[in-house]
ROMAR-466875 format. One record per residue (C-alpha): x, y, z; residue number from 1; residue in three letters. Coordinates in Angstrom, 2 decimals. Each point is the difference from the previous one (the first is absolute). Layout:
<sekols>
SEKOL         X         Y         Z   seq   type
SEKOL         X         Y         Z   NUM    ala
...
</sekols>
This chain:
<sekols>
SEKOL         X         Y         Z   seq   type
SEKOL      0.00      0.00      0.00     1    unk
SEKOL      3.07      2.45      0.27     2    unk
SEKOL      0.94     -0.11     -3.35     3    unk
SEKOL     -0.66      3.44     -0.81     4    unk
SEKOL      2.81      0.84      2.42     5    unk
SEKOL      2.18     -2.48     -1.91     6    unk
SEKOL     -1.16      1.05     -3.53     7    unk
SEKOL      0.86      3.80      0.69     8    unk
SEKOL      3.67      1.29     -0.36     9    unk
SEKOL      1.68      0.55      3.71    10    unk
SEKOL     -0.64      4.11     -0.22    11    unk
SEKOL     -4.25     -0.89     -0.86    12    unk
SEKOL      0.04     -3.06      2.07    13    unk
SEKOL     -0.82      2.83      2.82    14    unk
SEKOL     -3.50      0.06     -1.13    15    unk
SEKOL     -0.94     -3.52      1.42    16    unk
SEKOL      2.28     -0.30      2.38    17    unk
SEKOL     -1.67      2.01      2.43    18    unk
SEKOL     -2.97     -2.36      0.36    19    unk
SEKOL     -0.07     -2.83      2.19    20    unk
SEKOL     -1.31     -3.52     -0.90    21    unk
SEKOL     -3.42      0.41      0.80    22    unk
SEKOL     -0.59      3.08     -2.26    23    unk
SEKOL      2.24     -1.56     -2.75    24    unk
SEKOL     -1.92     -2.96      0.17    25    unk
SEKOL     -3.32      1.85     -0.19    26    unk
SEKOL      1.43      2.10     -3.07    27    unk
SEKOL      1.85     -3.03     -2.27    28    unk
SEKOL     -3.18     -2.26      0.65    29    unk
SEKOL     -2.22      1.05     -2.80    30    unk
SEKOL      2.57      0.86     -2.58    31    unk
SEKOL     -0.06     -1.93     -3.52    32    unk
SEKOL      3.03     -0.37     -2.02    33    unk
SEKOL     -0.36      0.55     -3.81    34    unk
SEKOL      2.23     -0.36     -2.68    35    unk
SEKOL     -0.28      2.42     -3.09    36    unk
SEKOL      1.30     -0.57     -3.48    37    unk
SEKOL      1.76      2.80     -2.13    38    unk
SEKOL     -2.73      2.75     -0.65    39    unk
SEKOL     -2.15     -0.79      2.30    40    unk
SEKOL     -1.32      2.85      2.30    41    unk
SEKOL      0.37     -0.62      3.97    42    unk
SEKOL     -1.48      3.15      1.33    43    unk
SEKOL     -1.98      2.25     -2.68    44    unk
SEKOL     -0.49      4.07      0.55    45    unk
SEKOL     -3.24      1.37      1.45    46    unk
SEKOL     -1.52     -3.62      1.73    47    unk
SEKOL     -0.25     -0.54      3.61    48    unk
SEKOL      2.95     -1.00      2.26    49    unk
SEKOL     -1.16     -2.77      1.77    50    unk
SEKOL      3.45     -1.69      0.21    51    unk
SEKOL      3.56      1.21     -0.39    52    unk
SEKOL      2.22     -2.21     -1.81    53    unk
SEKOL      3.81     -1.34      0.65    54    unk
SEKOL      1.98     -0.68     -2.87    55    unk
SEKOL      1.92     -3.41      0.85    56    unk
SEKOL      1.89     -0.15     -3.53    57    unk
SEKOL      0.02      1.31     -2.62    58    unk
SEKOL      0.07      3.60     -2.00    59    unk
SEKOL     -3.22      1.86     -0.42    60    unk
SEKOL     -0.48      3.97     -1.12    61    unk
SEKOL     -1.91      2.51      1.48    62    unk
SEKOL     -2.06      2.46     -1.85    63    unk
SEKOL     -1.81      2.83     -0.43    64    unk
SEKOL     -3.08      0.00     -2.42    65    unk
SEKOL     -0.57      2.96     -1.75    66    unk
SEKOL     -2.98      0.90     -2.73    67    unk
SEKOL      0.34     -1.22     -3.41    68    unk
SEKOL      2.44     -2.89      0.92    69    unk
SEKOL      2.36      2.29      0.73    70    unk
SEKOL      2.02     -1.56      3.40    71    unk
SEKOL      3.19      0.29      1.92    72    unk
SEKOL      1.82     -2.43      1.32    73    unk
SEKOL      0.83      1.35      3.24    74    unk
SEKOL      2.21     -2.49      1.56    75    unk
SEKOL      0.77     -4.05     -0.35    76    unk
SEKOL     -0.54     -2.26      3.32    77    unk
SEKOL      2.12     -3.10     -0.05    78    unk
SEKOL      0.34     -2.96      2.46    79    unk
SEKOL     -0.87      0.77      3.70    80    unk
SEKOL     -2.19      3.03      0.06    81    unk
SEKOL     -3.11      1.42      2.01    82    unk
SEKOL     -2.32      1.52     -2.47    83    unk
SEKOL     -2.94      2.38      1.21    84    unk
SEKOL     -0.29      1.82     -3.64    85    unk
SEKOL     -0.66      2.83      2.47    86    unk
SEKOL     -3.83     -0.25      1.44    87    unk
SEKOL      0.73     -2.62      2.73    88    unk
SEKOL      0.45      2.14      2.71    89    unk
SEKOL     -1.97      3.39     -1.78    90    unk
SEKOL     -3.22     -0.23     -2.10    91    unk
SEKOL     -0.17     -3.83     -0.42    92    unk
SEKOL      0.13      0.45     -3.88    93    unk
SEKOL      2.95     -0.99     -2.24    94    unk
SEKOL      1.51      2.79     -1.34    95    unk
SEKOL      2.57     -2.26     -2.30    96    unk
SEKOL     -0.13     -2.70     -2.08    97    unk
SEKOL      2.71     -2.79      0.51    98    unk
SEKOL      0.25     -2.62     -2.88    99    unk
SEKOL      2.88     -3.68     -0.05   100    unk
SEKOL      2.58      0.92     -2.44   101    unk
SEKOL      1.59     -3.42      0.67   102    unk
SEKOL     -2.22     -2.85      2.40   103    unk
SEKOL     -0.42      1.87      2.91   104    unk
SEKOL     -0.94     -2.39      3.32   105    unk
SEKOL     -1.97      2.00      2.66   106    unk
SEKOL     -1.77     -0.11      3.21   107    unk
SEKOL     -3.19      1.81      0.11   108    unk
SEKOL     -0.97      1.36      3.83   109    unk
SEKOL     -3.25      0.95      0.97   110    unk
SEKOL      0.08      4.32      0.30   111    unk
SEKOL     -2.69     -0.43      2.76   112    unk
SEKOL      1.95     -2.04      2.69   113    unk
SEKOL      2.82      2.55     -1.01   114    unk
SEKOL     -2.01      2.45      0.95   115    unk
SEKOL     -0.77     -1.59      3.47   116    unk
SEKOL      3.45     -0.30      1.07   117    unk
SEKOL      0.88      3.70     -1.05   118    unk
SEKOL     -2.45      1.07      2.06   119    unk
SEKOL      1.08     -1.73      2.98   120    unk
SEKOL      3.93     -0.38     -0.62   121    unk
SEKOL      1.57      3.77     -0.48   122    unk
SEKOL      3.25     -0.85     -0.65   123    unk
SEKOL     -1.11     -2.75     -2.98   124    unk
SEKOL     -2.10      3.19     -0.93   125    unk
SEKOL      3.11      2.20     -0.28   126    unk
SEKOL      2.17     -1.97     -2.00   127    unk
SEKOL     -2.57     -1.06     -2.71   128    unk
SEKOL     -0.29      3.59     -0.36   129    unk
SEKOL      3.28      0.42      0.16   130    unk
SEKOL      0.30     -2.84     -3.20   131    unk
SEKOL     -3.06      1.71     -1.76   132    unk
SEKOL      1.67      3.27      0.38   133    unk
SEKOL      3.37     -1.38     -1.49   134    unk
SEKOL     -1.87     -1.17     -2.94   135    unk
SEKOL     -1.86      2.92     -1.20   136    unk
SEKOL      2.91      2.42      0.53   137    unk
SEKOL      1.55     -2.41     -2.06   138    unk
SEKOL     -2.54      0.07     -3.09   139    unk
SEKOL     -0.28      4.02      0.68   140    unk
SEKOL      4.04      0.02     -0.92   141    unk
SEKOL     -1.03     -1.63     -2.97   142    unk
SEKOL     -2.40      2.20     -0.91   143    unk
SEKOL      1.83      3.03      0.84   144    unk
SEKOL      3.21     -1.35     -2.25   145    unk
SEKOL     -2.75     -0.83     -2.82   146    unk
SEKOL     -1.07      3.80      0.12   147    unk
SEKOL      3.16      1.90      0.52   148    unk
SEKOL      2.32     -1.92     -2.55   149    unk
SEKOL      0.45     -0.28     -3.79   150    unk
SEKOL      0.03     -3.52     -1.70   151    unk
SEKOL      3.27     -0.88      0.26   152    unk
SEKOL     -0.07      0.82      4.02   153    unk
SEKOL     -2.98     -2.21     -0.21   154    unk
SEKOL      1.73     -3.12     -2.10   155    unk
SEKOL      3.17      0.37      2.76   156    unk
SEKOL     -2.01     -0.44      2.96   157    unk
SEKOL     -2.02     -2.52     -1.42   158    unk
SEKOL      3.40     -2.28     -0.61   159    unk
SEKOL      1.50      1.11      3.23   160    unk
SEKOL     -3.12     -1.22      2.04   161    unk
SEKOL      0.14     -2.85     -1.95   162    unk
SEKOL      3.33     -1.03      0.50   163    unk
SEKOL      0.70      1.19      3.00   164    unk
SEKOL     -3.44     -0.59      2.14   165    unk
SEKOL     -1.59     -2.90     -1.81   166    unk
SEKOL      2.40     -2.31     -2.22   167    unk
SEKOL      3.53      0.77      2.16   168    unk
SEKOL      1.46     -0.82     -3.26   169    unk
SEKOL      1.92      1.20     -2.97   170    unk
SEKOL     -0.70     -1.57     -2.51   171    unk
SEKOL     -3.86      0.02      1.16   172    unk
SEKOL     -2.27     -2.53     -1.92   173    unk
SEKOL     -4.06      1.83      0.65   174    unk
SEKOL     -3.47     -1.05     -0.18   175    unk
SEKOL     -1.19      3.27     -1.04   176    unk
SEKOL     -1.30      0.89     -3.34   177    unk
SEKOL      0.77      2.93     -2.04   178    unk
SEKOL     -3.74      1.97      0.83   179    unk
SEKOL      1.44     -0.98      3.90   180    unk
SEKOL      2.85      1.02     -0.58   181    unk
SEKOL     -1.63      3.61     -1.53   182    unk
SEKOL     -2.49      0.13      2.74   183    unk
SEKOL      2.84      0.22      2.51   184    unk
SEKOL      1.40      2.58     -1.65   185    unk
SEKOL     -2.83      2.16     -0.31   186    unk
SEKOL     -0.03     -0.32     -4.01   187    unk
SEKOL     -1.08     -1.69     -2.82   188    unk
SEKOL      1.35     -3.39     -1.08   189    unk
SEKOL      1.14      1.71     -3.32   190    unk
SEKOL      2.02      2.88      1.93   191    unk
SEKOL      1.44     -2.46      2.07   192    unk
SEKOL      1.56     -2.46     -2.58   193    unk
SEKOL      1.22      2.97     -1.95   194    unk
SEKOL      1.96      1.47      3.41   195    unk
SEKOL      1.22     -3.35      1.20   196    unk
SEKOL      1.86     -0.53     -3.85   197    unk
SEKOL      1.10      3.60      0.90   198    unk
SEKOL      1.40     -1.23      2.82   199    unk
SEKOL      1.81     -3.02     -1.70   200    unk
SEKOL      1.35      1.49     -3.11   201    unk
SEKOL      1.88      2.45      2.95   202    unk
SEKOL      1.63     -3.44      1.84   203    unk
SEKOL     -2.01      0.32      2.78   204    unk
SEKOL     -1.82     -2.81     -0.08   205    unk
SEKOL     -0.40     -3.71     -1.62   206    unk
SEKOL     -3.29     -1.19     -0.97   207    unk
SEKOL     -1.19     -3.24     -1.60   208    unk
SEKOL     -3.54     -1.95      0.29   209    unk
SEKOL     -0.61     -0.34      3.97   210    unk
SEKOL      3.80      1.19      1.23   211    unk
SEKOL      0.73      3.60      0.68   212    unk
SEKOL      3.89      0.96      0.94   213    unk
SEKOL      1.22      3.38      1.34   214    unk
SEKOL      3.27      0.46     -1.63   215    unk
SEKOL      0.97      3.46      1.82   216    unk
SEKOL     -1.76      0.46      3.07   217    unk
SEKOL      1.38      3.25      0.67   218    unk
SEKOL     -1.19      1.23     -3.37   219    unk
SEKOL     -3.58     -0.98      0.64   220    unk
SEKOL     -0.04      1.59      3.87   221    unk
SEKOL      0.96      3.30     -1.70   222    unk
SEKOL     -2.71     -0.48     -2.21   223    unk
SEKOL     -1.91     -0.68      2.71   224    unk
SEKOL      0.67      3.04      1.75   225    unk
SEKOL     -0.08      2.74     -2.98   226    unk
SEKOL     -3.12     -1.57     -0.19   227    unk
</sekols>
């Protein structure tokens, strides 16, 4: 029943720890674990949050659905994460839509015996917020950088985070697909293509079908910063 606390990274596993067995028990009782294939949506944007999910493995996107078709990908959830999709705790409506970009295994946890024990348990209270708050500043960075920054900014972020926060490779071989890869860049797929071939003509970067290198780091940081 504690596997929450073993699923979570050390610096998240906070979040559980601070119940005992009894309320554990009483949370992890009623939870269902479902597998999704690639595609698949897990939690869709405007329904009801009657459970919050925990990502056991796998890599999943998060994003924002805008009119017309138009979305952003605001961030990518991989193996071992809480996800609220940021009503849990608020309004009790989704206000993101998280979709499997590979098989994604979860646990699905019943919001209303959540809310029980953060009525009763301050401190469990405190650092779920504390999580929930981490997780939107993080998607309001990515906003922010989508506003303030020209395409190329945009493309260099998008392979940093990539590298750096999801793969922790170089070469990196990705599930995303080009539109996925526009819609976290905040463009369309055609703009996209056309800077990333920018990018490799220069020697920045490597790309063949599903493998992405960064060739000069450096160069694409400073990129990333001239925005």
């Amino acid at each position: 029943m504690t596997c929450c606390v073993h699923c979570l990274p050390k610096a998240e596993a906070s979040i559980f720890e601070c119940l005992n067995k009894e309320d554990m028990d009483y949370l992890m009782t009623c939870k269902r674990n479902v597998i999704f294939n690639p595609g698949e949506t897990i939690i869709k944007q405007n329904t009801s949050t009657t459970h919050f999910v925990c990502i056991k493995d796998g890599l999943a996107k998060v994003l924002a659905e805008g009119h017309n078709g138009k979305n952003v990908i605001l961030k990518l959830i991989s193996t071992h994460s809480l996800v609220t999709a940021g009503g849990v705790i608020s309004d009790d409506i989704r206000h993101f839509t998280v979709s499997a970009l590979t098989q994604v295994e979860c646990c699905f946890i019943d919001s209303n015996r959540l809310h029980v024990l953060l009525s009763r348990n301050s401190r469990f209270a405190y650092e779920l917020l504390k999580y929930n708050n981490k997780q939107n500043l993080q998607m309001l960075d990515s906003l922010i950088r989508l506003n303030q920054k020209y395409m190329p900014g945009r493309v260099a972020d998008t392979l940093l985070y990539l590298k750096n926060e999801i793969y922790n490779s170089n070469p990196f071989n990705y599930k995303l697909s080009k539109q996925e890869f526009a819609e976290m860049s905040g463009m369309t797929k055609e703009s996209f293509i056309r800077n990333m071939k920018e990018l490799e003509v220069s020697g920045i970067i490597k790309q063949s079908r599903n493998e992405i290198e960064i060739l000069s780091e450096p160069e694409l940081i400073k990129i990333s910063k001239n925005g």
